[in-house]
C-alpha positions in Angstrom: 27.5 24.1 2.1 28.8 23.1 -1.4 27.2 21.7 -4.3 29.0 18.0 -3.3 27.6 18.3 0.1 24.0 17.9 -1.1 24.8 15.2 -3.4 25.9 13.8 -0.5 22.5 14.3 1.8 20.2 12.6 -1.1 22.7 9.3 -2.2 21.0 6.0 -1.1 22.0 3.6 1.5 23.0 1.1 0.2 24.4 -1.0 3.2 20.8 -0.9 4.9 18.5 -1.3 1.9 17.0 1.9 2.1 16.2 5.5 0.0 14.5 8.3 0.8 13.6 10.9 -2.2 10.4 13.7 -1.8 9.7 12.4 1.9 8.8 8.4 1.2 10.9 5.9 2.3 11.4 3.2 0.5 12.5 -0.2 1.8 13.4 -3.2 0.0 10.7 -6.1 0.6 8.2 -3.6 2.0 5.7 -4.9 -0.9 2.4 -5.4 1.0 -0.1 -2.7 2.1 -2.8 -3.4 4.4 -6.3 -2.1 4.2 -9.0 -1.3 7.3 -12.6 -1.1 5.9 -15.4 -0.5 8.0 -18.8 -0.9 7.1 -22.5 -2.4 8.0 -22.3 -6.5 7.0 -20.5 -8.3 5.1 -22.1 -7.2 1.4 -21.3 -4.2 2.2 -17.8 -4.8 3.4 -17.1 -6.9 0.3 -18.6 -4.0 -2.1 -16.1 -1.4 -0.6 -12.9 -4.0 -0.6 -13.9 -4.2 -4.5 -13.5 -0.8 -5.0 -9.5 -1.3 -3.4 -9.1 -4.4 -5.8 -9.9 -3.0 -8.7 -7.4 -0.1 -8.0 -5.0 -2.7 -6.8 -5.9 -4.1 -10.6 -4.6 -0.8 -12.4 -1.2 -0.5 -10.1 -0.4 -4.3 -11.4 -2.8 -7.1 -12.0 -0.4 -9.2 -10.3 -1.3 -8.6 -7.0 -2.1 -11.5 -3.9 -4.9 -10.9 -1.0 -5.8 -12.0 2.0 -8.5 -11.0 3.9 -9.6 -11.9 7.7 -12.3 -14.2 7.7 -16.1 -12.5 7.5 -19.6 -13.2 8.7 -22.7 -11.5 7.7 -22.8 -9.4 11.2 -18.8 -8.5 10.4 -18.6 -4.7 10.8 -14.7 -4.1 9.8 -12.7 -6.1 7.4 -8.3 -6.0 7.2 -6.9 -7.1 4.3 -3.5 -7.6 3.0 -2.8 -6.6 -0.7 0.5 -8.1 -1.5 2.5 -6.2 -4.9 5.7 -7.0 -7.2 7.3 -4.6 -5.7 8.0 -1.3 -3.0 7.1 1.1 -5.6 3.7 -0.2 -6.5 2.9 -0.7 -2.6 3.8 2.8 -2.1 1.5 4.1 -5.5 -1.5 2.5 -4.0 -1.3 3.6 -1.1 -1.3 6.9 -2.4 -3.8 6.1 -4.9 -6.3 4.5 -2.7 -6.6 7.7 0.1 -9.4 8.6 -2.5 -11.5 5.5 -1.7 -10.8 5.9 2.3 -13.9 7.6 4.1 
């Protein structure tokens, strides 16, 4: 295999939208992550999501959320954190497997 053969392998696609470089892939428009947290009432659900929003904070402050509606007996909350762009989707994801239990 030449030298111009694995340039080849690792060029993006650029009639589909889509890279790949150190095993992600990246699509265009794939800007929103969506967070599972389970916990014991809704304080405590609240206090863990904070922990996600604040990292969401450092990626970029201009983040959006939604989150599925809670009561005080709620035992899991799913949110949607909504970034910019791909890339900062895909750095707190990596990011945030430190606040997953």
């Amino acid at each position: 295999m030449s030298n111009q053969d694995l340039d080849l392998e690792y060029q993006a696609c650029e009639a589909c939208g889509v890279s790949a470089e150190m095993g992600f892939v990246i699509k265009e428009n794939d800007d929103v992550a969506e967070v599972k947290i389970f916990a014991n009432g809704k304080t405590a659900l609240l206090a863990e999501f904070s922990n996600y929003l604040a990292l969401a904070k450092e990626v970029n402050a201009n983040f959006k959320h939604e989150t599925t509606p809670l009561s005080e007996e709620s035992q899991e909350l799913t949110a949607r954190i909504e970034f910019e762009c791909s890339a900062e989707k895909l750095i707190f994801e990596l990011r945030s497997r430190s606040l997953a239990k």
